[in-house]
C-alpha positions, 0 to 999 in steps of 0.5 A: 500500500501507499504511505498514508494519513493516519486513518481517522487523521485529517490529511495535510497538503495535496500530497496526503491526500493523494496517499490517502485516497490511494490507500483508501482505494488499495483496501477494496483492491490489493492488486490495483498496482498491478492494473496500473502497471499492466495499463502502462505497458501497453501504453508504451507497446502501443503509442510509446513514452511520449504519448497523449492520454486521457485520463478518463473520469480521472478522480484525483489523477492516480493514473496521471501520476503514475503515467508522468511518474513512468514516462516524463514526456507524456502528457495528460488531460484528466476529466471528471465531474467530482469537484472535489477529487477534481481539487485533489487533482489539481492541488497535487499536480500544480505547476506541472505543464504535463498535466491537465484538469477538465471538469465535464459530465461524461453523460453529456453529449457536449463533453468532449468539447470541454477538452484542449485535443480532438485526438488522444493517443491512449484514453485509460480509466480504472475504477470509474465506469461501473458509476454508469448504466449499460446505455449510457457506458455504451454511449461514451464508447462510441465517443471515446472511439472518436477520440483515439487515434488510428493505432491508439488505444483504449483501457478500462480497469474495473470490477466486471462481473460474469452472471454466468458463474454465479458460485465463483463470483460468491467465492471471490466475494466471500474471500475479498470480504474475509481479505478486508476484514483481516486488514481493517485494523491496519495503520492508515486504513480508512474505508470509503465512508471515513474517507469521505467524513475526512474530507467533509471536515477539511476546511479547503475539501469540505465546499466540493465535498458537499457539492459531490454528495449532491451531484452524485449521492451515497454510491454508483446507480451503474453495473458492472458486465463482464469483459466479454460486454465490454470488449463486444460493445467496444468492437461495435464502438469502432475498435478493430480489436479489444480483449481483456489483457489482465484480470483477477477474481473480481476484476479486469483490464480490457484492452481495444485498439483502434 
């Protein structure tokens, strides 16, 4: 995990809550590095060290650190409507040209609008989509395929549920809970909730924490298809190719290049 704030203490400057909400994620998923990393190899297989991302429904930039942190000549334009994962993003990521924040609504039509290129070399997302319903998600990746380039790529990291294998997805469940139960108690853990009361209690997070719980409420009204759904629907987008690339009980990182 990443060294955090300690749970239950209000984080310091940018850079604790960057930690503590990578943190908070790791808790819910132990192998969200792993995802990262195996997002990033393709990235540089398929358009190299010098590419153009977006960074998709970006939260607090986790995939755009990683990305700059990698490869120093890329650059990337994250977007997200959440006001206050977007000041996370652009508190921690100041006075870095590479990057890039874009506050839209990836439901409305007009979003792509709202962003500084017509064209993107990669657009990565993990852990996002699953706040959207099948029509809409469809929707978004037949606007996401007009934005990569011929030859670029795009990824999605998130928990994709296969219906048909309902005692393996109980089994996964059972032993991602028992995973969380046994690491709750260690140092810097805060669950998702606590993180949150965190923020509302942050002089600088508390105005667009509120405004998030009055955009978005409590939790996501999405679902989450499996990587078969999501690599069919991304052919049908317009990919010439999509599959996922890497998976783990719960989850998967679907790949389609254009």
């Amino acid at each position: 995990m990443v060294d955090g704030a300690d749970a239950g203490r209000i984080p310091q400057g940018w850079g604790e809550w960057q930690a503590s909400w990578d943190r908070q994620q790791e808790w819910y998923m132990p192998d969200r590095e792993e995802r990262f990393r195996v997002m990033l190899d393709m990235v540089e297989a398929f358009v190299g060290r010098e590419a153009r991302v977006l960074d998709l429904a970006c939260g607090t930039g986790s995939i755009t650190g990683r990305l700059l942190e990698r490869f120093p000549d890329a650059r990337s334009t994250g977007v997200d409507l959440d006001p206050a994962l977007l000041a996370i993003a652009r508190g921690t990521f100041a006075g870095d040209s590479r990057a890039e924040f874009v506050s839209a609504d990836l439901t409305d039509p007009a979003w792509r609008d709202k962003l500084p290129y017509d064209r993107y070399d990669a657009v990565l997302t993990a852990t996002a989509l699953h706040w959207l319903r099948l029509g809409p998600l469809a929707t978004l990746y037949g606007q996401v395929a007009e934005l990569v380039r011929e030859g670029g790529v795009f990824m999605n990291a998130d928990r994709m549920k296969d219906l048909a294998t309902p005692r393996i997805n109980a089994a996964e469940r059972a032993q991602r809970h028992a995973l969380m139960e046994r690491t709750k108690g260690d140092a810097g853990v805060t669950d998702w909730a606590g993180w949150w009361r965190l923020a509302a209690a942050d002089p600088e997070l508390a105005a667009p924490t509120a405004e998030r719980f009055a955009v978005f409420g409590e939790h996501a009204d999405g679902e989450t298809p499996s990587a078969e759904w999501h690599a069919s629907t991304l052919r049908a987008a317009g990919f010439a190719e999509a599959r996922a690339v890497w998976a783990s009980p719960s989850d998967a990182l679907v790949l389609a290049v254009k």
